[in-house]
Each structure stands twice: as structure tokens, then as C-alpha cells.
N, C-alpha and C positions, 0 to 999 in steps of 0.2 A: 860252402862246398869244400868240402877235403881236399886239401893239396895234389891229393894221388889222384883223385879221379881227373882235376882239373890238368894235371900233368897227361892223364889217360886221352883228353880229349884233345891236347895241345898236339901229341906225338901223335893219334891218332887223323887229325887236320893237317900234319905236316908229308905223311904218309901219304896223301892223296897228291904229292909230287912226283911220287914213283913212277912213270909210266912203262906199261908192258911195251917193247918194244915192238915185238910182235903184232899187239893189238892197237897200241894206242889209246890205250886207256888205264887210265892210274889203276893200282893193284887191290886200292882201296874197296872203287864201284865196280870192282871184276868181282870181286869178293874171293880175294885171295889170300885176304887177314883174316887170321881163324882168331888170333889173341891178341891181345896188347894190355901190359902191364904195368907197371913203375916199382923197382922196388930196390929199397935203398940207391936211387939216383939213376940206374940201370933201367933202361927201356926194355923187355925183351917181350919181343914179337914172334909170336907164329903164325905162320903162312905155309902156304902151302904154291904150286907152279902149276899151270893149265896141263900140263903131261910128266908125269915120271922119270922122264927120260930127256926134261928139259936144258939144254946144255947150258944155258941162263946160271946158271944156280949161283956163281959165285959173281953175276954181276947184281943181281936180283939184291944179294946181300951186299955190296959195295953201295949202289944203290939207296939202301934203307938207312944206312950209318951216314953216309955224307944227307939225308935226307933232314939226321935228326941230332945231326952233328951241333948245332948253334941255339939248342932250345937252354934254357937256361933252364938248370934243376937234374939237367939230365948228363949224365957224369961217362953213361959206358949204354952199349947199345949188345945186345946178344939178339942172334937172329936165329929160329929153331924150326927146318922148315919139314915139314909133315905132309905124305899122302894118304893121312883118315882121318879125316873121310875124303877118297877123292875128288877135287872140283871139278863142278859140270857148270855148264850156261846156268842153269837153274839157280845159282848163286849169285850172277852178278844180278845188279838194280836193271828192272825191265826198260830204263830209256836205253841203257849199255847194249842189252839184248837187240833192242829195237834201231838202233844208232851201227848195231854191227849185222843189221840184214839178217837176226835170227828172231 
């Protein structure tokens, strides 16, 4: 397996410590990672926040960096957070749904 993908899936597994504050469920199973990359040693992640107007945004990213801060390979982290497409429920995994009474 390529180094990048297996780095993909490392910083991708470590992301699932994020949790929304809000909701209480990593940002992962909400489906709030739109991307994740590896490139020359750099993580950079897009995401996206359950509303526009989330005031979160700069913990969100504080967050993802001490998340993926101790992975070895991974040198720098860029967080790049995007509303297109915007997140609906319809995104996260149906136990999330089901676990949050929707």
C-alpha cells in the first residue's frame, strides 16, 4: 500500500477524535470531512461545519491540528473549511442519525 494512502487512513482514524461539541459525535461519523490528503508531510483537510454561521470554526480547526499533531510522517496540518456542498443529516452514518433521534 502507498505510504500516502496509508498516512490517508492514519490521519483519517485520528480525526475520529474530533468531537462536535455541539453534538457529541466525532466530525468524522457526522460527515463533516469532505477531504483528506497527505502531501509532502502536510495533512490538509476539508470540512465543512453543521451551519455557516458556526462560531466553532476556529476551535473546530484547533481541534484537527492537536488531533493530528503526534502522527509520525505528518509534518504540518492545513485545515480548509468549505460550505459546498452544504451539510445536512443525510451525511452523517445512519447509527449517528439514529443515536441523535433523527
Amino acid at each position: 500500500m502507498n505510504k500516502s494512502i496509508k498516512l490517508v487512513k492514519v490521519v483519517t482514524e485520528a480525526l475520529k477524535m474530533v468531537i462536535d461539541p455541539e453534538l457529541g459525535v466525532n466530525i468524522v461519523d457526522l460527515g463533516l470531512i469532505y477531504g483528506v490528503k497527505v502531501q509532502k508531510g502536510t495533512a490538509i483537510i476539508t470540512m465543512t461545519l453543521t451551519t455557516p454561521g458556526c462560531p466553532l470554526v476556529a476551535l473546530f480547526e484547533t481541534m484537527v491540528k492537536e488531533a493530528l499533531k503526534n502522527i509520525p510522517g505528518i509534518k504540518g496540518v492545513r485545515v480548509i473549511v468549505t460550505f459546498n456542498p452544504p451539510w445536512d443529516l443525510s451525511k452523517a452514518k445512519p447509527e449517528v442519525r439514529a443515536a441523535i433521534g433523527l
